[in-house]
C-alpha positions in Angstrom: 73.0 95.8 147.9 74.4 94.0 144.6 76.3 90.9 145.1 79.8 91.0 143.8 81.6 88.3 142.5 85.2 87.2 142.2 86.6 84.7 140.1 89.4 82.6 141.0 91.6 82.6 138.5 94.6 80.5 139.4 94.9 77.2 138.0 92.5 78.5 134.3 94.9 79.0 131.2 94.8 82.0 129.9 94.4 81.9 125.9 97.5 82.4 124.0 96.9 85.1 121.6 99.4 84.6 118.6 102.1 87.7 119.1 101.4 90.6 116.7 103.2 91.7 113.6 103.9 95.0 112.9 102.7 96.1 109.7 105.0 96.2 107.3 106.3 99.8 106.3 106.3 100.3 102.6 109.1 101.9 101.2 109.7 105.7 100.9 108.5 106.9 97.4 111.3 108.9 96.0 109.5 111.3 93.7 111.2 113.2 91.4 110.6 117.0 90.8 111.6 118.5 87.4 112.1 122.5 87.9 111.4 125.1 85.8 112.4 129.0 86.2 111.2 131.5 83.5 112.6 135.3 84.3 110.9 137.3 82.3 108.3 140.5 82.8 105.2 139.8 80.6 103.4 142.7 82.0 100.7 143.3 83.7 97.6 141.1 83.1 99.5 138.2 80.9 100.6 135.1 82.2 103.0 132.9 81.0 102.1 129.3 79.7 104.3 126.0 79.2 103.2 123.1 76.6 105.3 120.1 76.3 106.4 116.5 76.7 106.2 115.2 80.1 104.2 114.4 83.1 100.9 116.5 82.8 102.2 118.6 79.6 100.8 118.7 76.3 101.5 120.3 72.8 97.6 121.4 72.6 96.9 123.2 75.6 99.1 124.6 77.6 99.5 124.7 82.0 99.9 127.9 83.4 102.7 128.5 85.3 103.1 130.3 88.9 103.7 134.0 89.3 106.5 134.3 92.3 107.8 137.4 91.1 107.3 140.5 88.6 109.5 138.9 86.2 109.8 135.2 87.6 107.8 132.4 86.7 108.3 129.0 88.1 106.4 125.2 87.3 107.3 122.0 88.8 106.9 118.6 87.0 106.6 115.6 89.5 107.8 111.6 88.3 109.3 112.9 84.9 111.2 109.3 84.1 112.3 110.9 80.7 113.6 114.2 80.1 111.2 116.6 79.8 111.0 118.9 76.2 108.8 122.0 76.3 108.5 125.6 75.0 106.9 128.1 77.0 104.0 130.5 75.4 102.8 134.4 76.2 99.3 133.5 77.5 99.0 130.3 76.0 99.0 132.1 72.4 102.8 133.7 71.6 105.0 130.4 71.2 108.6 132.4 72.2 111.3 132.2 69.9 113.6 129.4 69.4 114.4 125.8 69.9 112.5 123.6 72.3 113.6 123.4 75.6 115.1 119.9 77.3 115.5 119.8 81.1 116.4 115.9 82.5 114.2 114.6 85.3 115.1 115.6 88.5 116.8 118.2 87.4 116.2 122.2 87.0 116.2 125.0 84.0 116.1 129.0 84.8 115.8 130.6 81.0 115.0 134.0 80.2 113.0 133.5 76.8 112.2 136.1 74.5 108.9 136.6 72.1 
C-alpha cells in the first residue's frame, strides 16, 4: 500500500506571480487594392498581359492577367501608394493602342482596349 501525504498548507505564502499582460494587438494593416477590368475577347488561346508602374509591374516583362470571363480580364495591384500607370499587351507582345493608362491607388479601372 503507498503512503500518501498531505501538506498543510495554511499559514505558507503562496508566491505572488506578477499579473499578466495581454499582448499587445498590432494594428489592423489597411491594404490597399488597385483594380483593374479589361473587357475584351482575345480569342481563344491568347491571354492578355499588363506591364507598368506600380507594385509588382514592370515595362520589360509583363504579369499576366486573370481570365473570369470570355471577354473579361481582371488584375489586382495590392499597397499601390502612388497611382499606378500601365498599358496592357495581347500575349505580352501586341502593346494596344493609345495613351497609358493611370488608375489612383485604391481605386478601380474597367477599359475596353483595342489592338
Amino acid at each position: 500500500m503507498k503512503k500518501t501525504t498531505t501538506r498543510n498548507t495554511k499559514g505558507a505564502k503562496a508566491a505572488a506571480k506578477p499579473a499578466r499582460k495581454a499582448p499587445a494587438k498590432k494594428p489592423a494593416v489597411k491594404t490597399t487594392r488597385t483594380t483593374i477590368n479589361a473587357q475584351i475577347d482575345v480569342g481563344f488561346g491568347n491571354a492578355l498581359y499588363i506591364r507598368g508602374e506600380g507594385p509588382g509591374l514592370s515595362w520589360d516583362k509583363g504579369l499576366v492577367m486573370d481570365c473570369v470571363a470570355d471577354d473579361q480580364w481582371i488584375i489586382t495591384i495590392s499597397d499601390a501608394t502612388v497611382p499606378v500607370v500601365f498599358k496592357l499587351l495581347l500575349n505580352d507582345i501586341t502593346w494596344c493602342v493609345g495613351n497609358d493608362f493611370v488608375v489612383e491607388p485604391g481605386g478601380s479601372a474597367v477599359l475596353v482596349p483595342a489592338f
